[in-house]
C-alpha positions, -999 to +999 in steps of 0.1 A: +529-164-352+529-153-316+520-117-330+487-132-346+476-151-318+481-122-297+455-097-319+433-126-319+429-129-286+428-097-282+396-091-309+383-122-290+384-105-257+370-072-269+343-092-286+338-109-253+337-075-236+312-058-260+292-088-253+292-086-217+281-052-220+249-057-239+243-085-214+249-057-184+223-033-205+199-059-211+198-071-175+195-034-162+166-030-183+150-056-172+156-052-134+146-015-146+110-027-159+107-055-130+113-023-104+084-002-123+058-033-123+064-034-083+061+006-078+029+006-099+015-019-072+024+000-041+014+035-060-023+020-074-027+013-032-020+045-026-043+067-050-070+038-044-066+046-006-063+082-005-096+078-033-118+058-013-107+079+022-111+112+000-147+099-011-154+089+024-145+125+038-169+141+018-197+117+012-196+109+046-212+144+066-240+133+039-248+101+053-243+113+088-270+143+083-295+113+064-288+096+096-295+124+119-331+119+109-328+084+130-313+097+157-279+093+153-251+101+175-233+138+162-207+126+176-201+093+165-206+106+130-177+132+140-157+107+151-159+086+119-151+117+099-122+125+123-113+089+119-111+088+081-092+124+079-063+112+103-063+083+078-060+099+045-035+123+061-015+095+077-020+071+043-005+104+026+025+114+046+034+076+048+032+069+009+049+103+001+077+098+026+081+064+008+088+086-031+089+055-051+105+076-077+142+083-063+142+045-051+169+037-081+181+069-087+193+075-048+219+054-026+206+017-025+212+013+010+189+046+020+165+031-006+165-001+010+157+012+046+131+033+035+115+006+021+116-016+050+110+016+073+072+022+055+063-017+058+068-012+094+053+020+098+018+004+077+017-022+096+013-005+125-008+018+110-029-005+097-033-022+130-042+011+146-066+012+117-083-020+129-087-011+167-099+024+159-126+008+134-135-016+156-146+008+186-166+028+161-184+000+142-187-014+182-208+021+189-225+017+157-234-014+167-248-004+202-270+027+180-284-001+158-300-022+188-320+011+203-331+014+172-341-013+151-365-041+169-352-079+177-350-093+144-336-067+129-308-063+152-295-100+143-301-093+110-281-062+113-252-082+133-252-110+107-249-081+077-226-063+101-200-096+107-198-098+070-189-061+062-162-067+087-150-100+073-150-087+038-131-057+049-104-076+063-099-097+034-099-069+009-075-049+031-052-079+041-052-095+002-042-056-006-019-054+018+000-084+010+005-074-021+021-042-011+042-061+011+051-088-014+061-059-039+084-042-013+099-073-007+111-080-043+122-041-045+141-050-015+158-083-031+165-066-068+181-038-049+203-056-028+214-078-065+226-047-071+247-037-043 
């Protein structure tokens, strides 16, 4: 009797095990899927960044030399270019040093600092971003006024205000995001440590 108890046990605990198993695979994959979703956020930022930067460095001399016909500053419109080129160069180095591609194949700890390593480096970068936009759009500003009379000037501050406003909310909702997807990369990776 004791001799059939025993193999059924044991066929109930390798049952038991096989079904563990499965459960292991089927939670891998879908930590595995979960994972892609959030790298797909953070890598449609990046190509939409280095796009609209990329369309800005070449569209950009354009606009400047259609300006130049109302006397505007070379070298503002240098400055803006130089502006958007340490950008797209910075935007790249930052997302590329990130390779959200080895994050689940490499150590998770080296994974997880990375991560948390490019948040803090955007944000900075991103603040830099703001303070270096604002002193152009400032000059910009002071171009419009000698050029354009009384009226048009407000008009130009009012349109001007909401550019900025609209910028910020499109850059901080995209931001957020990106953050909010690190985040959950962070939290599924260290469930797996």
């Amino acid at each position: 009797m004791e001799n059939n108890e025993l193999e059924e046990m044991r066929a109930q605990l390798a049952l038991l095990n096989e079904k563990l198993e499965r459960e292991y695979i089927v939670n891998e994959k879908l930590t595995n899927v979960a994972l892609e979703t959030k790298t797909r956020i953070i890598n449609t930022d990046k190509y939409l960044t280095l796009i609209i930067d990329g369309l800005c460095l070449i569209f950009g001399p354009v606009l400047i030399w259609v300006l130049r016909q109302y006397n505007f500053p070379i070298w503002l419109g240098v400055y803006m270019i130089v502006y958007t080129a340490l950008d797209f160069i910075a935007q790249f180095l930052l997302y590329n040093k990130l390779n959200l591609n080895e994050i689940t194949s490499e150590n998770i700890a080296c994974s997880i600092k990375r991560l948390r390593d490019f948040k803090k480096k955007h944000r900075i970068l991103i603040m830099l971003e703001g303070m270096l936009s604002a002193i152009g759009l400032f000059f910009l500003y002071v171009w419009a006024l000698q050029i354009l009379s009384k009226q048009a000037s407000v008009l130009a501050i009012i349109s001007g205000a909401l550019v900025i406003i609209g910028g910020v909310l499109i850059v901080s909702f995209s931001q957020k995001k990106v953050y909010s997807a690190c985040d959950e990369i962070i939290e599924q990776l260290e469930e797996k440590e």
